[in-house]
C-alpha positions as CSV (number, residue, x, y, z in Angstrom):
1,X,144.4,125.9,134.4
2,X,144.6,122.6,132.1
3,X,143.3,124.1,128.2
4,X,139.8,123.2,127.2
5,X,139.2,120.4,124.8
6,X,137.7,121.1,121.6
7,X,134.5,120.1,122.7
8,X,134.4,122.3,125.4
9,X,135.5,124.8,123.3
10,X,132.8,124.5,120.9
11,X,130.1,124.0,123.4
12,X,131.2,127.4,125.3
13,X,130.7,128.6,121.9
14,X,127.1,127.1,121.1
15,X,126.1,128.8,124.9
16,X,127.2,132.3,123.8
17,X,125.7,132.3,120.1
18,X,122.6,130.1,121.6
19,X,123.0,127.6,118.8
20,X,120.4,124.9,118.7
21,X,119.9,122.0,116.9
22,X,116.8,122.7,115.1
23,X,116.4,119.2,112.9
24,X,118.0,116.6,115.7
25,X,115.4,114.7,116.2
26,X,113.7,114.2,112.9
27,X,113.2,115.7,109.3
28,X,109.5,115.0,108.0
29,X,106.6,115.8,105.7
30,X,108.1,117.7,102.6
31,X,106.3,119.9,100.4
32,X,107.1,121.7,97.1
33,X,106.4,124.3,95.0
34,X,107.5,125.8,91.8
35,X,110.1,128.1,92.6
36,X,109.4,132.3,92.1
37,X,112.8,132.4,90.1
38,X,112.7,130.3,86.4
39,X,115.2,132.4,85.1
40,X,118.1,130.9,83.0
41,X,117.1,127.2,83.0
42,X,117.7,125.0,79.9
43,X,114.4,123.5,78.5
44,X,112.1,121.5,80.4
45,X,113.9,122.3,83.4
46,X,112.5,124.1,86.4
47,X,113.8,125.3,89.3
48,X,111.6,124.3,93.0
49,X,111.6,124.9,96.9
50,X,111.1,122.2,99.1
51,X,109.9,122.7,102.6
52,X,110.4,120.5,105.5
53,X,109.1,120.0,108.5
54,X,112.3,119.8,111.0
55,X,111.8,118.5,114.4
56,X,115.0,119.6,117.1
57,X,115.1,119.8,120.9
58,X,112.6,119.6,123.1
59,X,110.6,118.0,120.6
60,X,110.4,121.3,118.9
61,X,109.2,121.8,115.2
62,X,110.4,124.4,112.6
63,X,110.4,124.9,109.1
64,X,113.2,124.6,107.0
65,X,114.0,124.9,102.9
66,X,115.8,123.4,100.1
67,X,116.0,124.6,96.5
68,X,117.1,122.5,93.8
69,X,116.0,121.8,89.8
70,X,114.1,119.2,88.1
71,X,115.9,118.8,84.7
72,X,114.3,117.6,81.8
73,X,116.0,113.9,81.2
74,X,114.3,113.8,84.8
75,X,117.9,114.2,86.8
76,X,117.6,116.3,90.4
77,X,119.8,118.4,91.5
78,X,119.5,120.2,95.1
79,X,121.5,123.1,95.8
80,X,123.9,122.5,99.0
81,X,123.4,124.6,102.1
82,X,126.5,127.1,102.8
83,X,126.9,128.2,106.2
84,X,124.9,127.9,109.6
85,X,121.4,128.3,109.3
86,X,119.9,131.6,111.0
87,X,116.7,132.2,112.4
88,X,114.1,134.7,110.3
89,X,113.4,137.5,112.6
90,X,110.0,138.5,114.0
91,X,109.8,142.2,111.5
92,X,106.8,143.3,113.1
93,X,104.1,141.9,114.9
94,X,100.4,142.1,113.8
95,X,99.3,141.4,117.5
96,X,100.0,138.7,120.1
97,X,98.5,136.2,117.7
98,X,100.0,137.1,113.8
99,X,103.3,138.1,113.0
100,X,105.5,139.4,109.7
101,X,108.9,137.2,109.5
102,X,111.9,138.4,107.9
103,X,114.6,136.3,106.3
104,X,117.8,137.7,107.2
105,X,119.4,139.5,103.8
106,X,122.8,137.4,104.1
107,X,121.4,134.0,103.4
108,X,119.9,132.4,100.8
109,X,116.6,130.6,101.3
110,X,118.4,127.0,101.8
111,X,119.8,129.2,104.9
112,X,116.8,130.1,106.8
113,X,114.8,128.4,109.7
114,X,111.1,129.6,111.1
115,X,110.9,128.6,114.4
116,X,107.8,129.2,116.7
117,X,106.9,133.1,117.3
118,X,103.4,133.0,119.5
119,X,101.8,131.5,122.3
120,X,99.9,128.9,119.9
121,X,102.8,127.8,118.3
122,X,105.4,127.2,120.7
123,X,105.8,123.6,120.2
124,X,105.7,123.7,116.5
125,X,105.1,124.7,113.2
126,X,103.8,121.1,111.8
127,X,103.3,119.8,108.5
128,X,103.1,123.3,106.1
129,X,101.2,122.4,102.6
130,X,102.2,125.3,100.2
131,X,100.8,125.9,97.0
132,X,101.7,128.5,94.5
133,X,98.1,130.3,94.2
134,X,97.2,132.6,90.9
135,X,95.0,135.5,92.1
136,X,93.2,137.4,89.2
137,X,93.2,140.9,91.7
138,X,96.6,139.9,93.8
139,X,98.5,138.0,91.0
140,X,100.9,134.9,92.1
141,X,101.3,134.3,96.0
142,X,102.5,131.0,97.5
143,X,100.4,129.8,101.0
144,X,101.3,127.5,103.4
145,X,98.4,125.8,105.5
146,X,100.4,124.4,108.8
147,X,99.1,123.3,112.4
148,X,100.3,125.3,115.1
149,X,101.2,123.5,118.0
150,X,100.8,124.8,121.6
151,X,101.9,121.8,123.4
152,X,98.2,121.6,124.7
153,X,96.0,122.7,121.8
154,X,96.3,122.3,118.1
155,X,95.1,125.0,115.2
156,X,95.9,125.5,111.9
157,X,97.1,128.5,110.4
158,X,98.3,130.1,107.2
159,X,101.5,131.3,106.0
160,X,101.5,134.3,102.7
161,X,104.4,135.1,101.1
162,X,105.2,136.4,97.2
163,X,109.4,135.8,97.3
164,X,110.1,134.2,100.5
165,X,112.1,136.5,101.8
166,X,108.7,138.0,103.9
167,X,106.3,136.0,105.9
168,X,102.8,136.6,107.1
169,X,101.8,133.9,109.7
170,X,98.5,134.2,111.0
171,X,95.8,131.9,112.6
172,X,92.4,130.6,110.9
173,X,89.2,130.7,112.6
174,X,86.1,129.0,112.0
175,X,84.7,125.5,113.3
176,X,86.8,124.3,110.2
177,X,90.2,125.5,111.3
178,X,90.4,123.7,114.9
179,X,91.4,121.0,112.9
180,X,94.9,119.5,111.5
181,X,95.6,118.7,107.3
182,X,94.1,121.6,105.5
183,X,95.2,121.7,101.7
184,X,94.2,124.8,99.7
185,X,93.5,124.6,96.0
186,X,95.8,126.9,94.1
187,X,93.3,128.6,92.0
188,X,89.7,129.6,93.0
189,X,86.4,127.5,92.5
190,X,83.7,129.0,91.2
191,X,84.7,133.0,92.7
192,X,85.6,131.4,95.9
193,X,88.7,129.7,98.0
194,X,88.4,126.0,98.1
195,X,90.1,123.6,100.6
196,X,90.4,119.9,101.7
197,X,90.6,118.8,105.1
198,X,89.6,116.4,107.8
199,X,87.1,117.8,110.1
200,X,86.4,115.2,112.4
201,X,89.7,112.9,112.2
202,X,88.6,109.9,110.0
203,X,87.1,111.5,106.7
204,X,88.1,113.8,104.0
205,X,85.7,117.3,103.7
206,X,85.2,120.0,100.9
207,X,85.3,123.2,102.1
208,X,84.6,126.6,100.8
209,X,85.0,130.3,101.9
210,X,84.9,133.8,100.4
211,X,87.4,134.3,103.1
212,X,91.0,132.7,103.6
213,X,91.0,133.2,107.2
214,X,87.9,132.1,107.9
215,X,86.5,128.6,107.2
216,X,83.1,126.6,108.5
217,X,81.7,123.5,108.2
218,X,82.7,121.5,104.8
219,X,80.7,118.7,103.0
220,X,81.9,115.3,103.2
221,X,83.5,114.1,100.6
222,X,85.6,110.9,101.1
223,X,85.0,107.8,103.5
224,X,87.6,105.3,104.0
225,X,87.1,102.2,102.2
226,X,90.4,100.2,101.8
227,X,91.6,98.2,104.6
228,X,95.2,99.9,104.1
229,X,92.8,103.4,105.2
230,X,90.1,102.2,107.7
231,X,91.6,103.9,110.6
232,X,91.6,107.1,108.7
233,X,92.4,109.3,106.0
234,X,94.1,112.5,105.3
235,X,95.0,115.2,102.3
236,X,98.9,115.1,101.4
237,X,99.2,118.7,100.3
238,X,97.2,120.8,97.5
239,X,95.3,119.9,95.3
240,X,97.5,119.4,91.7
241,X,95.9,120.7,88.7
242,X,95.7,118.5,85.9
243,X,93.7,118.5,82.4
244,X,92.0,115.8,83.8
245,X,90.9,116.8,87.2
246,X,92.4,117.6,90.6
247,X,94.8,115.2,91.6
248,X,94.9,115.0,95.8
249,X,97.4,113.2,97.2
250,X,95.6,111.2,100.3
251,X,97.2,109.3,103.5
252,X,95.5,106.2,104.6
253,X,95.9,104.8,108.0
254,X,95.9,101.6,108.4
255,X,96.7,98.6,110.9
256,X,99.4,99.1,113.2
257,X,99.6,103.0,112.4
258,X,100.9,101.9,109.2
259,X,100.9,105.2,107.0
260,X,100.4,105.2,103.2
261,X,100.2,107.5,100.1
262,X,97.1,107.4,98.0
263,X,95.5,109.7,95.2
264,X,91.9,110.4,94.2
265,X,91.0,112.4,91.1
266,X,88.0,115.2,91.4
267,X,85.7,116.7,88.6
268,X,87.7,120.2,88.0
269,X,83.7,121.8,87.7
270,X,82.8,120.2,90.7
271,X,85.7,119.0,93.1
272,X,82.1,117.1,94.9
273,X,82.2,114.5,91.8
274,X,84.9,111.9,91.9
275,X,87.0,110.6,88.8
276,X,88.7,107.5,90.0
277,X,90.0,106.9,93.4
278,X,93.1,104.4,93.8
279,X,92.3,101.1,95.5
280,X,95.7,100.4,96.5
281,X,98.5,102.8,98.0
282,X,100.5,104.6,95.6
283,X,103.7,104.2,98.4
284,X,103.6,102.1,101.1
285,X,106.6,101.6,103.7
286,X,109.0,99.1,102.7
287,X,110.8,96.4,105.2
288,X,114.1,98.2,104.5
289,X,112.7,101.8,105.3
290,X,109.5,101.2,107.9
291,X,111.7,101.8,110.9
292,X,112.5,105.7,112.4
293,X,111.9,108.7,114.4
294,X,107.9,107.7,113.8
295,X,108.6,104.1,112.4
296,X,106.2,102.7,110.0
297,X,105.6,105.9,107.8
298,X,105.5,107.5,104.6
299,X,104.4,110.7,104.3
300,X,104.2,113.7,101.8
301,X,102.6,117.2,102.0
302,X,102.8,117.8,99.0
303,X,103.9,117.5,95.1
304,X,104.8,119.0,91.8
305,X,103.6,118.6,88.2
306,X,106.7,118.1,85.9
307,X,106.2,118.1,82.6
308,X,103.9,115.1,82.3
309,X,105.1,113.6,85.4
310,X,104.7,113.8,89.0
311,X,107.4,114.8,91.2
312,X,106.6,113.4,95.0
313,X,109.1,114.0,97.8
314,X,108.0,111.7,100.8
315,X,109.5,111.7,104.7
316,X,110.4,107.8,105.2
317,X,109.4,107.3,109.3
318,X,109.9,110.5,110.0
319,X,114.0,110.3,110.1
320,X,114.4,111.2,106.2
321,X,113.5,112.2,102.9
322,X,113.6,111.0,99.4
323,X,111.2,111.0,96.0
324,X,109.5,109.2,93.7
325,X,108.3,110.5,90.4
326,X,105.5,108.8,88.2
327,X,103.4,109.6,84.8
């Protein structure tokens, strides 16, 4: 027999080890956090985890990570992934609905991919907001707000984890939850959790809810107003803490499906009473980046307070990712 190419070698190979090609199609909708290790940085440095949302076969989305450092004269550095990236393995099942994930203990963070466990979410894990939260009882845990995608039904759900190495997914109930864009505030309001979301698919809501599974109803809280929003508006990740307020990174949508980056400032007593909203997009697309997997887009969920700055990664149509900081 004539010897197989190297192609044919290496796809024999992907067929026995059932390699896939988990971010083929697109890589969207970053999110950060500060990272659970700070240990031996130089000053005004720290050290942050990106999550993306990585979209492969089939039209399939999974969440991937990236660690890196934001250094005080404001240079980035992102840590380079070694190897093949490996799966994190179902540990234990709660029932057919939760599960516990496992990252495997040979690779790093930058190593791992979550792909789909249940029923609800076999098209995709979409769009995770985390936030590092500070619990007086529980101490520091990050969440993750995502949508879980059946490929008929949507709902969102809620990641917990305290080093990333062990993953609680589990699904949110309550008239609240059926819908996409949740953002948790990293601290609680007033003895209870706070969210913001978009209960109806136009407008921004407050929510609250003595439990983090469980969320109802929500008082409205934001309108559109701007014609670079009238189609609809969205959160962009958590709630940011500053001494001035809550910063919430919005998306407008806009003519054409053009997407947008916004921010509105909220009363830190009373996230209800709004500071200053911005009248024109923070980010925009450009002519030299609108066209894409999704053309026509930018798109964050989520950013990271830096020293007095803000550090905003942003998906550009949906085919990559890039930043922008600001005071």
């Amino acid at each position: 027999t004539a010897p197989l190419s190297d192609i044919t070698q290496q796809l024999i190979g992907a067929y026995f080890c059932h390699e896939y090609s988990y971010a083929a199609a697109a890589i969207m909708n970053p999110s950060v956090v500060s990272h659970p290790d700070q240990s031996g940085l130089g000053q005004g440095d720290q050290r942050f985890l990106l999550s993306l949302r990585t979209v492969g076969e089939g039209h399939i989305s999974s969440v991937s990570f990236r660690e890196g450092i934001l250094h005080g004269d404001d240079r980035l550095t992102i840590w380079p992934q070694s190897g093949p990236t490996i799966a994190a393995e179902a540990e234990q099942p709660i029932n057919e609905s939760c599960v516990i994930a496992r990252r495997p203990a040979s690779i790093n963070i930058s190593g791992m991919v979550i792909f789909p466990f249940t029923a609800a979410q076999r098209n995709g894990l979409e769009d995770l907001r985390l936030v590092q939260f500070e619990d007086e009882k529980l101490g520091r845990l990050y969440y993750g707000t995502y949508t879980a995608y059946s490929g008929a039904g949507i709902g969102s759900e809620l990641m917990t984890t305290s080093d990333f190495s062990s993953f609680t997914l589990e699904p949110m109930q309550g008239s609240a939850a059926k819908n996409k864009g949740m953002g948790l505030f990293p601290r609680r309001i007033n003895g209870r959790y706070a969210m913001i979301g978009r209960q109806d698919g136009e407008n921004l809501f407050y929510l609250e809810s003595d439990d983090l599974l469980r969320w109802e109803g929500g008082e409205l809280l934001m309108k559109p107003q701007y014609a670079w929003e009238l189609v609809q508006i969205g959160n962009c990740g958590a709630p940011i803490e500053l001494d001035e307020g809550w910063l919430v990174l919005t998306h407008g949508v806009g003519a054409m499906r053009k997407y947008s980056i916004g921010a509105v400032l909220l009363s830190k007593k009373n996230p209800m009473t709004m500071i200053g909203r911005l009248r024109r997009p923070l980010l925009e697309p450009s002519l030299l980046n609108r066209d894409g997997y999704v053309p026509n887009v930018v798109y964050t969920c989520g950013g990271l307070k830096h020293g007095s700055k803000l550090f905003m990664p942003y998906g550009v149509a949906d085919s990559s990712r890039t930043r922008a900081r600001g005071c």
